[in-house]
N, C-alpha and C positions, 0 to 999 in steps of 0.2 A: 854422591851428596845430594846433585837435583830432584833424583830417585828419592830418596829421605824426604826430602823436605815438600815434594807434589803426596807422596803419601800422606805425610802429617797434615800436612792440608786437607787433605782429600779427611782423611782420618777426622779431621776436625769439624768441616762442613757435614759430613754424617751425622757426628752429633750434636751440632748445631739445629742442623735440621728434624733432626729424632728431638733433641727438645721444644723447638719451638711446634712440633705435632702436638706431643703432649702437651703444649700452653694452649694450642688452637683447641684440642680434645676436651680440655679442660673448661675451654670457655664456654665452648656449644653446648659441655652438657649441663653448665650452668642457664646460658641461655631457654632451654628445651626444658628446665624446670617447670615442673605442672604448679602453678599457684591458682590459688583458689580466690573466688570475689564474690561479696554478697551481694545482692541488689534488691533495694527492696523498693516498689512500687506498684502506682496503681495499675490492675489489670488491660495493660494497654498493651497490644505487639506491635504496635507501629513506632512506640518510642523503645521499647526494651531493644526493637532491631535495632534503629538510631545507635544506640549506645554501645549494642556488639562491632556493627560493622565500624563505628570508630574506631575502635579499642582494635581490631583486626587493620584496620590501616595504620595503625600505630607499632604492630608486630604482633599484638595479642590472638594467638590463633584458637579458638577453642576444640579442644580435644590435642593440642597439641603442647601447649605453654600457659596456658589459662583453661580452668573451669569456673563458669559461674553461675552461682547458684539464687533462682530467685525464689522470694517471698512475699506474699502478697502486703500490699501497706494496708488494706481495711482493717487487718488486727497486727498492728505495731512490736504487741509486746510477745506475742507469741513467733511472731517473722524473726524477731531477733534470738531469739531462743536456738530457733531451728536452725538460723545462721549460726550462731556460739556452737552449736551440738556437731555441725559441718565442720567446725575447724576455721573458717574463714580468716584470711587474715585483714580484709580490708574491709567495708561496708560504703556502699552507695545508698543512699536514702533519697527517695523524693515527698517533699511535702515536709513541712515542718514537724507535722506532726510525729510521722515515722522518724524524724533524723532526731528531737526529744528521744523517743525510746531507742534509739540506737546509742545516743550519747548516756541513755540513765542505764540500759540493758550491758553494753559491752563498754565497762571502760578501757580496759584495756587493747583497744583494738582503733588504730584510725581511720575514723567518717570522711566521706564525702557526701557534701551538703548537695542537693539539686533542687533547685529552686525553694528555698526556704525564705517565708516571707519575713524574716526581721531577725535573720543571724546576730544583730549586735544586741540588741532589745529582748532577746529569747535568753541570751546568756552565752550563745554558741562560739561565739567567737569575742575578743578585744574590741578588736576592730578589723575594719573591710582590705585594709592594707597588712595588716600584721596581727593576723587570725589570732596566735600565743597560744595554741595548745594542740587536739589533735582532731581536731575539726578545720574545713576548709570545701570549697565547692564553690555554687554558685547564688547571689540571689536573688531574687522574685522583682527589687528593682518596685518596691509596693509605693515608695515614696510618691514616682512618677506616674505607675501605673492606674492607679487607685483613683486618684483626682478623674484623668483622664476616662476612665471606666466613667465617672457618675457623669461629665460633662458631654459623652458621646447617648449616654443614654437620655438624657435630658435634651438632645438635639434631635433625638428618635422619638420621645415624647413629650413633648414643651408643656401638653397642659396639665401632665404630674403635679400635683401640687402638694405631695405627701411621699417622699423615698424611703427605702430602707437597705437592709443587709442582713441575708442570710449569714448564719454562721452554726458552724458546729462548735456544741459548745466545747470543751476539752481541746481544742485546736490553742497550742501556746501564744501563737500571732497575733489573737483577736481581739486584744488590748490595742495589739499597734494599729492593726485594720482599722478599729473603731475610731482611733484619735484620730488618723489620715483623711476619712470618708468624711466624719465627724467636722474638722476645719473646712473642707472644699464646699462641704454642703453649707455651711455659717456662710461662705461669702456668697455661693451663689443662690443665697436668703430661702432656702428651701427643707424646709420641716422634715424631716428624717427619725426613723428609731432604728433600734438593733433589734434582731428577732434572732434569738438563742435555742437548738433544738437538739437535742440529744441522739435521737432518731429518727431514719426517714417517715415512719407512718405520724411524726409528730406535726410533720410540715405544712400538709395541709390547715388543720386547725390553725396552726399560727399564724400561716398566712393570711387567711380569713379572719383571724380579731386583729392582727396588725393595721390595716386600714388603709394602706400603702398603694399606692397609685402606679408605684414603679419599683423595680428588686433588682438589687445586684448582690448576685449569689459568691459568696467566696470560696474560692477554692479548697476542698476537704476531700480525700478518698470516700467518707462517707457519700457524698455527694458525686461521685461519680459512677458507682455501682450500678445505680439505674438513672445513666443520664435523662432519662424522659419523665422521672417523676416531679422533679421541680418544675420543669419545664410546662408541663400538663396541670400542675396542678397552679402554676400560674397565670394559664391559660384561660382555663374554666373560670377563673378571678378577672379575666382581661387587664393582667399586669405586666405590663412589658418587663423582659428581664435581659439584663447583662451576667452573663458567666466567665471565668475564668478560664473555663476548657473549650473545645472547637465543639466536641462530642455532646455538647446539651444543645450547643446550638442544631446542630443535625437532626437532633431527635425531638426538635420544636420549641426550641428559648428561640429569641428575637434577638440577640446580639451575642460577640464575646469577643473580649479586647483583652489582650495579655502579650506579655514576653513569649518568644516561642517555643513549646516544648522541644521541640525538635533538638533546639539550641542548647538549653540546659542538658540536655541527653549528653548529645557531644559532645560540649566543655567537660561535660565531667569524667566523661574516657580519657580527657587529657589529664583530670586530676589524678587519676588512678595509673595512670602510665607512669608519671613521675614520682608517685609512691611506690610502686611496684620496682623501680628503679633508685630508691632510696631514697629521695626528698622525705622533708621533713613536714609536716603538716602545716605546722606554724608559718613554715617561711614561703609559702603558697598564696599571696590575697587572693583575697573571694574576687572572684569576675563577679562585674553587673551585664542583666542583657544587654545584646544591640541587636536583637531581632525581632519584631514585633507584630501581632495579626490583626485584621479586624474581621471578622467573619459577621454576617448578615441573613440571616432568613426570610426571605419576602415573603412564603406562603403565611409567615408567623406574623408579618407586619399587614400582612389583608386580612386577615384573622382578627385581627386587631384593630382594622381600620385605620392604622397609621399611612400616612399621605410621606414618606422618605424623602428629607433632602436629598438633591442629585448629588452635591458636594459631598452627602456621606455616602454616598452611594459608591463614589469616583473613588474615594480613600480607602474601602472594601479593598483586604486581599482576596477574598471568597466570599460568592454572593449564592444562596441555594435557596433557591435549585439554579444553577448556571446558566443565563439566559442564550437562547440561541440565536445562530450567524444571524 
């Protein structure tokens, strides 16, 4: 009778254990599922790695359980295309611009937003706690940013007495940009326009009838493809400028104050993990930054003959050319 019943045991731990192989089997070749991810942004590798190696410390392995496929953002409508034609099932977009055409190109498919300047104001989202649809990401945080931008460039050039802002025109945000720039500059009693340009060989010329003593350039994929032409050609004008990206400052803009790419990179690995794992779009709010740079070009500020507070000098995350021991 012992004999019986250590058999049936036995008999029965076999296949207990024979099914829960097959549950474990079953799981891992779910897990090891190749899913695909668009990405679409500006031709940068220092944030597109950002974004892998998150998504890789998240589990995301590529070539093993993720493929992702990028597209460039300076042509929006046709990225999205090439992503639909891919198959992709989820879309990352940076820049407002891009994540428009991703929302008008692929509806059926859910976005993540990276740094979009005015997700509630564009349409993108409800609201910043309870997105309501199938958009969600991070955003640009322009409310704070913005102000801060013209009052650090106004502390690099006090005797400005005439500001503006570059913009592309076609960019959906630049109603909000304008209203933001637009109030900060009313209190701090300083005469401002907006300079609207279609294309980069437009810039020049604009810049020159503009009249503008001081430029803060907004951030557009157009305007990063040759970080050095605004830069230069507000140079040759001796117009101090603020930009959005670290990469105009390098290539000879005098300032650039923003949330950190870096940061929206990886947040948004984290949005994509949780959709790739079923989350709902909607019930994701949009992160604002908490990371933020100031980068400074001195050769650009003796060029210029600006005299640098120490105090902005001291608040600089990166000063270039890096002064030595």
């Amino acid at each position: 009778m012992t004999d019986t019943v250590s058999a049936s045991r036995r008999g029965f731990g076999v296949a207990l254990a024979a099914a829960l192989g097959l549950l474990s089997g079953a799981a891992a070749q779910e897990t090891a599922r190749m899913r695909r991810v668009g990405l679409i942004s500006s031709p940068n590798p220092r944030f597109e790695k950002e974004f892998r190696v998150a998504l890789s410390e998240l589990g995301w392995i590529e070539g093993r359980n993720v493929e992702i496929v990028s597209a460039p953002a300076t042509q929006p409508t046709e990225a999205v295309a090439r992503l639909r034609a891919r198959s992709v099932e989820l879309i990352a977009a940076s820049g407002t611009t891009a994540i428009g055409a991703a929302r008008d190109g692929a509806p059926d498919i859910p976005i993540v937003m990276i740094n979009a300047g005015d997700p509630v104001g564009a349409g993108f989202v409800q609201t910043l706690s309870r997105p309501g649809g199938r958009l969600t990401g991070t955003s640009a945080g322009g409310e704070e940013v913005l102000p801060k931008q013209l009052e650090l460039l106004q502390q690099a050039a006090p005797g400005s007495k005439k500001t503006g802002w570059l913009m592309q025109v076609a960019n959906p945000a630049n109603d909000f940009f304008h209203r933001v720039l637009t109030e900060r500059a009313r209190q701090l009693g300083l005469p401002a326009v907006r300079i609207d340009v279609g294309k980069l060989s437009e810039v020049g010329p604009a810049l020159a009838a503009s009249g503008v003593q001081s430029l803060i350039v907004l951030g557009d994929p157009m305007f990063n493809v040759q970080p050095s032409l605004v830069a230069d050609a507000a140079l040759r004008l001796r117009v101090p400028t603020m930009f959005g990206n670290r990469d105009s400052v390098a290539a000879g803009g005098l300032m650039h104050y923003n949330s950190s790419y870096a940061w929206h990179f990886r947040a948004a690995a984290g949005f994509v993990d949780k959709i790739l794992r079923g989350a709902s779009p909607d019930d994701l709010p949009v992160q604002q930054p908490t990371e933020f740079e100031l980068t400074i070009n001195l050769q650009t500020a003796k060029a210029l003959g600006l005299a640098l507070p120490q105090a902005l000098l001291l608040r600089a995350t990166e000063v270039i050319p890096k002064t030595r021991p």
